[in-house]
C-alpha positions as CSV (number, residue, x, y, z in Angstrom):
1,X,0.0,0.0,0.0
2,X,1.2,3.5,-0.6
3,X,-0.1,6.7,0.6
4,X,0.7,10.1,0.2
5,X,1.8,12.9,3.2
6,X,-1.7,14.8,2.8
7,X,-3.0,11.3,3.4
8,X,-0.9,10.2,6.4
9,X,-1.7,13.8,8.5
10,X,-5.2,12.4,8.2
11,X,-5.1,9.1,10.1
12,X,-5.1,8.7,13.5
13,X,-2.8,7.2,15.7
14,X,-3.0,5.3,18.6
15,X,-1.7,3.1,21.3
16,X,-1.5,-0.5,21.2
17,X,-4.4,-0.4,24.3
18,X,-6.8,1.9,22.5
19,X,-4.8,5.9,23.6
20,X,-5.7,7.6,21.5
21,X,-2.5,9.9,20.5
22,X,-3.3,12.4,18.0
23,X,-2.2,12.8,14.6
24,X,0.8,12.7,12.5
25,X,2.2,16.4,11.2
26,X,5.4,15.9,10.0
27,X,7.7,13.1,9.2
28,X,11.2,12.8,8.9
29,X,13.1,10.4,6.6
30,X,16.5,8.8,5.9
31,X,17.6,10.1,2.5
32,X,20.1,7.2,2.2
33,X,17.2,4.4,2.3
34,X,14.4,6.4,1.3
35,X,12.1,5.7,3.9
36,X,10.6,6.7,7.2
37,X,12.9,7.3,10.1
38,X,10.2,8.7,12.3
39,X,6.3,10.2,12.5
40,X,6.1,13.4,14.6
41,X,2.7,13.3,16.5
42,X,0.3,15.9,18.0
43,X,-2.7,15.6,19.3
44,X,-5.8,17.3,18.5
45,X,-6.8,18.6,22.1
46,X,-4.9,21.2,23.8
47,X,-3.3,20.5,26.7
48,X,-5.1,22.2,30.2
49,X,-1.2,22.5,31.2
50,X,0.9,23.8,28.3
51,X,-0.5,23.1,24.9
52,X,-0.4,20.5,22.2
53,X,1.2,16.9,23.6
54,X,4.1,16.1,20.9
55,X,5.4,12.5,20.5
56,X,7.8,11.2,18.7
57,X,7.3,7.9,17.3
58,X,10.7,5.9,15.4
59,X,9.5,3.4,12.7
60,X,10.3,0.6,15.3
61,X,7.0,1.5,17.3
62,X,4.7,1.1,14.8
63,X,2.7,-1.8,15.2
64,X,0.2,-1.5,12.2
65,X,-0.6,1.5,10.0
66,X,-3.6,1.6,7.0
67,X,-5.6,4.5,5.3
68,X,-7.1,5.0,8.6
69,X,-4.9,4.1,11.7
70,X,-1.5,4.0,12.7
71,X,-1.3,2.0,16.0
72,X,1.8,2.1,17.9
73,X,3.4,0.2,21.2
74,X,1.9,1.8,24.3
75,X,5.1,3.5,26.5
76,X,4.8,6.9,25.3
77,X,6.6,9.1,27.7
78,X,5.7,13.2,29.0
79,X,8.4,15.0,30.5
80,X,8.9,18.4,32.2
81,X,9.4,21.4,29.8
82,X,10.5,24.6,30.3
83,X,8.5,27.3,29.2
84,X,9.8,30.7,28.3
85,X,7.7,33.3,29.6
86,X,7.1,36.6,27.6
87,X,9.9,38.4,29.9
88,X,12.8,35.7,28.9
89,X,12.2,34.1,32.4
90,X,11.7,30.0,32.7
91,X,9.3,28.1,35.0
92,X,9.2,24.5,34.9
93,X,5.5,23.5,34.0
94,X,4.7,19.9,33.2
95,X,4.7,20.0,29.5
96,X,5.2,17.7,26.8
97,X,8.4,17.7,24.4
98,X,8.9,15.1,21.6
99,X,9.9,12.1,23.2
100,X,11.5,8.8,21.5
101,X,8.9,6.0,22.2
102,X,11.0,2.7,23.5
103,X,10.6,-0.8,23.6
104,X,9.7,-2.3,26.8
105,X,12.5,-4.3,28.4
């Protein structure tokens, strides 16, 4: 099956149990191979804390993927950001920065 970037922004992507993640917006690729490296993921709800959760997902995590779901394995990991205020001053807040999914041990 192929599909096109357009196509792949438009299918959701969730978490082996049912998360439900977001959506692909970017993608970054090895030139060498020609394929998929890694998905970049946001979701569609903003965040009470800080905004958008961002995920990073490498090709290894993907479970399945069609026209209309991309399932991935379920330890997705948030970590504290720091957020630059207006003035230049930081405050840790707990945020959510791309983050490589791993493979459970």
């Amino acid at each position: 099956m192929r599909i096109t970037l357009s196509q792949l922004k438009k299918i959701k992507v969730e978490t082996k149990s049912g998360q439900m993640l977001g959506y692909v917006y970017d993608v970054a690729f090895e030139t060498e191979g020609q394929s998929v490296a890694q998905y970049f993921v946001k979701s569609s709800v903003v965040s009470m804390n800080i905004g958008l959760d961002k995920y990073l997902v490498s090709r290894n995590q993907v479970i399945s993927i069609d026209d209309k779901k991309m399932i991935v394995e379920d330890n997705v990991e948030k970590i504290e950001a720091k957020i630059k205020i207006g003035n230049g001053s930081k405050r840790s807040g707990v945020g959510v920065e791309p983050v490589m999914m791993r493979e459970q041990s």
